[in-house]
C-alpha atoms as one frame of an Amber mdcrd trajectory, in Angstrom:
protein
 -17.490  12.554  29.325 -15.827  11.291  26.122 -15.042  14.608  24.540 -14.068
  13.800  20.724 -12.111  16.403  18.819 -14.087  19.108  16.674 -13.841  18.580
  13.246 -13.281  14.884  13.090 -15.318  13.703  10.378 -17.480  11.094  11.665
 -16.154   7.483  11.115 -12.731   8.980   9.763 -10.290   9.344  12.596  -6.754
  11.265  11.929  -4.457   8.816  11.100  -6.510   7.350   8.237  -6.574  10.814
   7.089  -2.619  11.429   7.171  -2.470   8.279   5.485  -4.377   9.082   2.758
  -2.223  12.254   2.558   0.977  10.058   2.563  -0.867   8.481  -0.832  -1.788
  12.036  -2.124   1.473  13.559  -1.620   3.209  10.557  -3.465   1.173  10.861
  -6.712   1.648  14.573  -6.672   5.493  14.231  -6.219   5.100  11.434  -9.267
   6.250   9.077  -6.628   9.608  10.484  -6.913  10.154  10.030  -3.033  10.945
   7.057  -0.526   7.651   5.740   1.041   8.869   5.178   4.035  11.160   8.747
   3.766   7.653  10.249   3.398   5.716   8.337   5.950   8.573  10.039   8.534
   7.861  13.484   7.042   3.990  12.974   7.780   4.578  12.030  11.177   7.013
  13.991  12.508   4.902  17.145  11.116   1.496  15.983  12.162   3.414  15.376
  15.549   3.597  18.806  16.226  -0.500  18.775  16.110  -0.945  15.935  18.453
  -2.642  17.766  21.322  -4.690  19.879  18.969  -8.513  20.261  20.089  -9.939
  21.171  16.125  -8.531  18.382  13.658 -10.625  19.419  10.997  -7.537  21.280
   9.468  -4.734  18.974  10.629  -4.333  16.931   7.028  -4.300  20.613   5.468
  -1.661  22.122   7.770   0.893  18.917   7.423   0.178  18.691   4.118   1.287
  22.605   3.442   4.470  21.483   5.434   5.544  18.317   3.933   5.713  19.934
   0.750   7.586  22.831   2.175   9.978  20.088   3.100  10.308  18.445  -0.233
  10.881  21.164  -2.292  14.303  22.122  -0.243  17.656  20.494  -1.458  18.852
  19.122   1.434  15.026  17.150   2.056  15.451  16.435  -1.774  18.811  15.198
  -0.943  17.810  12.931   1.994  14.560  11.483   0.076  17.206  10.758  -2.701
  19.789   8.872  -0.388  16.411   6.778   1.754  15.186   5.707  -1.916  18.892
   4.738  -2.581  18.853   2.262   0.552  15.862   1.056   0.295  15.551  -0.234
  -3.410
């Protein structure tokens, strides 16, 4: 049996969903952050998710976080410093 996750919305697996958060988080930040600084966030938050059986709510729940993230100095900081290197 190939048991897909509940939630999925058909044709739209997770990863196209975080990146379309990656683009949605950018334009609500102004693009004020590092791409690839952001990219990290996203994955290293949706990470903690991997194994999870309903992904319906997965985009909401890293999205939540990642902001979290952003709005503390030293994230602010580090966004700051990856934008710095990577210009």
């Amino acid at each position: 049996m190939n048991a897909k996750p509940y939630g999925q919305p058909a044709g739209q697996d997770i990863d196209a969903q975080l990146e379309a958060l990656v683009e949605q988080i950018r334009c609500e930040v102004n693009g004020d952050i590092c791409p690839i600084h952001l990219h990290r966030l996203v994955d290293e938050t949706a990470a903690a998710y991997r194994n999870a059986t309903v992904t319906a709510y997965i985009p909401i729940f890293v999205r939540r976080k990642v902001l979290e993230q952003l709005r503390t100095p030293k994230t602010q900081r580090e966004a700051a410093r990856s934008e710095i290197i990577h210009a």
